[in-house]
N, C-alpha and C positions, 0 to 999 in steps of 0.2 A: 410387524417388524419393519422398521425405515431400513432404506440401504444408505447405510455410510458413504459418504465420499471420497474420493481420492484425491488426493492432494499433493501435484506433481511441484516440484522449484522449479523457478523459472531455468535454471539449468538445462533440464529435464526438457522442457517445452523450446527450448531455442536448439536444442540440438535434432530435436524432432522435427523443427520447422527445417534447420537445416538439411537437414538426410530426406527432408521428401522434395528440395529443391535442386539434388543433386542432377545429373543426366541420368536416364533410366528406373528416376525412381520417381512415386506417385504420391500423394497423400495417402490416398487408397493401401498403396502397399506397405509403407514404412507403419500406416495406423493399423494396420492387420498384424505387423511383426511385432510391435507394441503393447497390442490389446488394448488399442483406441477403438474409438468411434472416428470415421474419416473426416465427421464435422468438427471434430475437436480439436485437431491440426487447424481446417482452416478458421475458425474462429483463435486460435491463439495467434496465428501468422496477421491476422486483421487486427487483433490487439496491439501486437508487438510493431507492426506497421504504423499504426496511430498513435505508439507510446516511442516511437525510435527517436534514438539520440540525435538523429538529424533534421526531426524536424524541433519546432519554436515550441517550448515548452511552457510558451507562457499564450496567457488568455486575457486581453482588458487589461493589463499590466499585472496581473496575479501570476507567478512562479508557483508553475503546476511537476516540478523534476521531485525525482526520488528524495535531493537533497532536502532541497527546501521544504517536501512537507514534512521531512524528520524534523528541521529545525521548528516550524510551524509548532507542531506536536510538542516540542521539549518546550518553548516559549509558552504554550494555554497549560502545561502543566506547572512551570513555574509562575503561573500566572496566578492561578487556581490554589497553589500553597501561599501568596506571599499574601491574596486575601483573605484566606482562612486564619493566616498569622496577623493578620492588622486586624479582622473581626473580633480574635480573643486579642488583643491589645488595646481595644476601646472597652468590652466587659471589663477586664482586669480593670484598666485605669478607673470606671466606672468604680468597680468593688474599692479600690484604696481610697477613692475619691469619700466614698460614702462611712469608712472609717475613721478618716480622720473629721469629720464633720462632728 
């Protein structure tokens, strides 16, 4: 049997980073009141550190932010339909083509 994984929102994971960065509290103890692993705090804080808003979200001129690769995504998808729609509009024209001959 595989063990399923959990799958926290980032919600979830910023408030955990938060509450183990308060005074008095640890990684250690905020992931013990949680039912983490201690490394699971600091790997999300090392995540969220490397993805934060404040640092340059871009790499070589590529826009690497949340936004942009939603746009990304919606652009290769409409990208990916308007070939599929010009592919069957050279068949088609192809099949008329061949009717009226």
């Amino acid at each position: 049997m595989t063990k399923k994984r959990q799958a926290y929102t980032e919600e979830f994971r910023r408030e955990a980073i938060r509450r183990s960065e308060q005074p008095g509290n640890t990684a250690a103890s905020v992931a013990k009141e949680l039912g983490l692993h201690p490394g699971q705090i600091y790997n999300w804080r090392r995540q969220f550190t490397r993805l934060s808003e404040k640092q340059f979200n871009s790499v070589d001129g590529v826009d690497y932010s949340k936004k942009e690769s939603a746009e990304v995504r919606r652009l290769k998808r409409e990208l990916n339909d308007a070939l599929k729609e010009n592919e069957f509009l050279k068949k088609a024209a192809a099949y008329f083509a061949k009717l009226q001959e």
